[in-house]
C-alpha positions in Angstrom: 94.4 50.5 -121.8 91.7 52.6 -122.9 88.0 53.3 -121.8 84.9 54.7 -122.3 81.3 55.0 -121.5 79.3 54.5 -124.5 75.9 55.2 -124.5 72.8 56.5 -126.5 72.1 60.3 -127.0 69.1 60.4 -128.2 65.4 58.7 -128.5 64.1 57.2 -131.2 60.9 56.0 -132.2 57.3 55.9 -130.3 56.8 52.8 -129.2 58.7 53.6 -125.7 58.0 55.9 -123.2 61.3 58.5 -123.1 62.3 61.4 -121.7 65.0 63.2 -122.8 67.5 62.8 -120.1 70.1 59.7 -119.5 67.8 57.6 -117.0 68.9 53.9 -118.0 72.3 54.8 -116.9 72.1 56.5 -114.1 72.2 53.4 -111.7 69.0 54.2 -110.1 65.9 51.7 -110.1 63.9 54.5 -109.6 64.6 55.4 -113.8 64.1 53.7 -116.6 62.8 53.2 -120.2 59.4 51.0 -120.4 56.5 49.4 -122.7 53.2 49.1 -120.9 51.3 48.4 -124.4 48.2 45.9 -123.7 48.8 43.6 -126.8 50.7 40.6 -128.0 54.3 41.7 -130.4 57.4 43.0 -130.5 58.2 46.7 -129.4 61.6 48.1 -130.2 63.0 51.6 -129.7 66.4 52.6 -131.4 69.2 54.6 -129.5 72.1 56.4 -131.1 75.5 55.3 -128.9 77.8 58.2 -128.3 81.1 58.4 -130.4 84.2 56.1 -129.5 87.5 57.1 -128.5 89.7 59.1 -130.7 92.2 56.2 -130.8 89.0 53.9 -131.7 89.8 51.6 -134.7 87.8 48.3 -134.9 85.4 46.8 -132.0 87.2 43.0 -130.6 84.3 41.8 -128.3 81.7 43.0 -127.0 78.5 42.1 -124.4 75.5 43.3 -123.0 73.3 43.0 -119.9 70.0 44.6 -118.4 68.6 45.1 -115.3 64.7 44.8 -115.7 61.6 44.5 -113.5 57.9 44.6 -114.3 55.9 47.3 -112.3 53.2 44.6 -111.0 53.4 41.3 -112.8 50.0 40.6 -114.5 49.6 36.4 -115.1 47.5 37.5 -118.5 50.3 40.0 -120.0 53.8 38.0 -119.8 57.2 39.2 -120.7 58.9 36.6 -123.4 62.0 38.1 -124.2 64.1 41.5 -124.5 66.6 41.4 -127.2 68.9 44.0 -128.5 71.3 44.5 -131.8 73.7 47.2 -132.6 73.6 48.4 -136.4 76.2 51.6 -138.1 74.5 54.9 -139.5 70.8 54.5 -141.3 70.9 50.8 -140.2 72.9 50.3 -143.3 75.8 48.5 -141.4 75.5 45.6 -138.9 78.1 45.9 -136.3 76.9 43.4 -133.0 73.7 40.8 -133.1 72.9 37.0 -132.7 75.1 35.6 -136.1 76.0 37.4 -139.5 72.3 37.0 -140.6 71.0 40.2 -138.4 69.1 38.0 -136.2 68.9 40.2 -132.7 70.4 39.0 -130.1 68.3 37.3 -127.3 69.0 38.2 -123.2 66.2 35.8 -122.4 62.9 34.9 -120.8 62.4 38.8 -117.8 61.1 37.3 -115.0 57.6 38.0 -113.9 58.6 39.9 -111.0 58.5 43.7 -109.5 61.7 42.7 -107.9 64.7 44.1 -110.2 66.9 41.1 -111.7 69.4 41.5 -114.1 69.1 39.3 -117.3 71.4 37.7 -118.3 72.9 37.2 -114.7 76.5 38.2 -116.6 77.1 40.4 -119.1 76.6 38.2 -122.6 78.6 38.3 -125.4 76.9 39.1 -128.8 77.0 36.6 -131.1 78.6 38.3 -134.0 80.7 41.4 -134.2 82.0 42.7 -136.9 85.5 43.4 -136.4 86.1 45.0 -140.1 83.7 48.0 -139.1 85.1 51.5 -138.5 85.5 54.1 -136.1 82.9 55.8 -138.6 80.8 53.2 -138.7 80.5 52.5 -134.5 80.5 56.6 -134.3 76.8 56.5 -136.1 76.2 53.1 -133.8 72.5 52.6 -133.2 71.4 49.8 -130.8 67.9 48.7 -131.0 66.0 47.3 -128.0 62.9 45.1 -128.3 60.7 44.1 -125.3 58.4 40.6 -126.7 55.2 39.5 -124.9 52.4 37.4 -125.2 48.9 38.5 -124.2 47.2 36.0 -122.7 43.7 37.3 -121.7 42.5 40.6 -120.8 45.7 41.5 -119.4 46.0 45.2 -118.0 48.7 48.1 -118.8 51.6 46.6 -117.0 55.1 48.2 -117.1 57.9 46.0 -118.4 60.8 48.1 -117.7 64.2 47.9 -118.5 66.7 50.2 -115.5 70.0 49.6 -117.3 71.6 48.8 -119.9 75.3 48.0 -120.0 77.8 47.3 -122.7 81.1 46.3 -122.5 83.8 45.1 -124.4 87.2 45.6 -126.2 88.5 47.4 -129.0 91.7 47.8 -130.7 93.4 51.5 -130.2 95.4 53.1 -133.0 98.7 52.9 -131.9 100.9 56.7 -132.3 102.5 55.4 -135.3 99.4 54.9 -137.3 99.1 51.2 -136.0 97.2 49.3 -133.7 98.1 47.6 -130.0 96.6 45.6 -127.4 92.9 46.2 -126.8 91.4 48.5 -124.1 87.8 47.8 -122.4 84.6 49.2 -123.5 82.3 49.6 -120.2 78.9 51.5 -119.9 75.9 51.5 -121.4 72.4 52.8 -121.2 69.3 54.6 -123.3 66.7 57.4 -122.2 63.8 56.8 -121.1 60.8 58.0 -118.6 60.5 57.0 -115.2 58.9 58.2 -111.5 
């Protein structure tokens, strides 16, 4: 059995905070990646993952799970949803989401709470993985991550963080004669981000 920690390397776009150290997998509360815009939408951030195992060939499962927490819950400024999919290089490849169609992949409805919860309560399988991708492919892996809320009223500038992310998950090793076995486990996670 094989393993490895995969996890993103560097920040992406602006609509995040991020600093450019490995906080959302450092399994501290006290870290963590954040939108604290006062506005109804949708606001993702893209990660690069790091590169597989040498004997990587194709990806055979795969989930996903967050710990999040909202820095003091605002009744006017609500937290709808977090969802997350996994594209290849220049987004030209779609390797884990919802279904085939590139819908993203919904962990569910954050609680409204300062206490950190993790959503799902287990790791949750992605919809859709596709198991023809390549080593190349998952090597240029980007996962984007998109915080949705709803502004209700005035609302305020409250932090809707995310403190981990984890993915884990199987993938078929090449096997010494050019091959492939049994599967090993894919464990770890996380993306940069700024914190206290």
């Amino acid at each position: 059995m094989a393993s490895v920690t995969l996890q993103p390397t560097t920040a992406g776009a602006a609509s995040w905070t991020s600093a450019p150290n490995n906080v959302l997998n450092d399994g501290s509360d006290s870290t963590y990646g954040y939108d604290d815009t006062n506005s109804t939408g949708t606001y993702d951030q893209d990660y690069n993952l790091n590169a597989t195992p040498a004997d990587f060939t194709t990806m055979d499962t795969l989930s996903v799970q967050a710990r999040v927490q909202e820095d003091a819950p605002d009744a006017n400024l609500t937290w709808d949803d977090l969802r997350v999919i996994i594209y290849g290089t220049g987004h030209l490849t779609l390797l884990a989401a919802l279904n085939i169609g590139a819908s993203t992949q919904s962990l569910g409805d954050p609680p409204e709470s300062s206490t950190p919860s993790n959503l799902p309560s287990t790791p949750q399988s992605f919809g859709y993985i596709n198991t023809a991708a390549t080593k190349s492919d998952w090597d240029g892996a980007t996962i984007t991550i998109a915080i949705i809320k709803t502004r209700q009223k005035g609302g305020g500038s409250v932090q809707m963080r995310v403190l981990e992310l984890t993915l884990s998950g199987t993938y078929t090793p090449a096997s010494p004669g050019g091959g492939s076995s049994n599967p090993g486990p894919i464990v770890g996670g996380g993306f940069y981000g700024g914190g206290d």
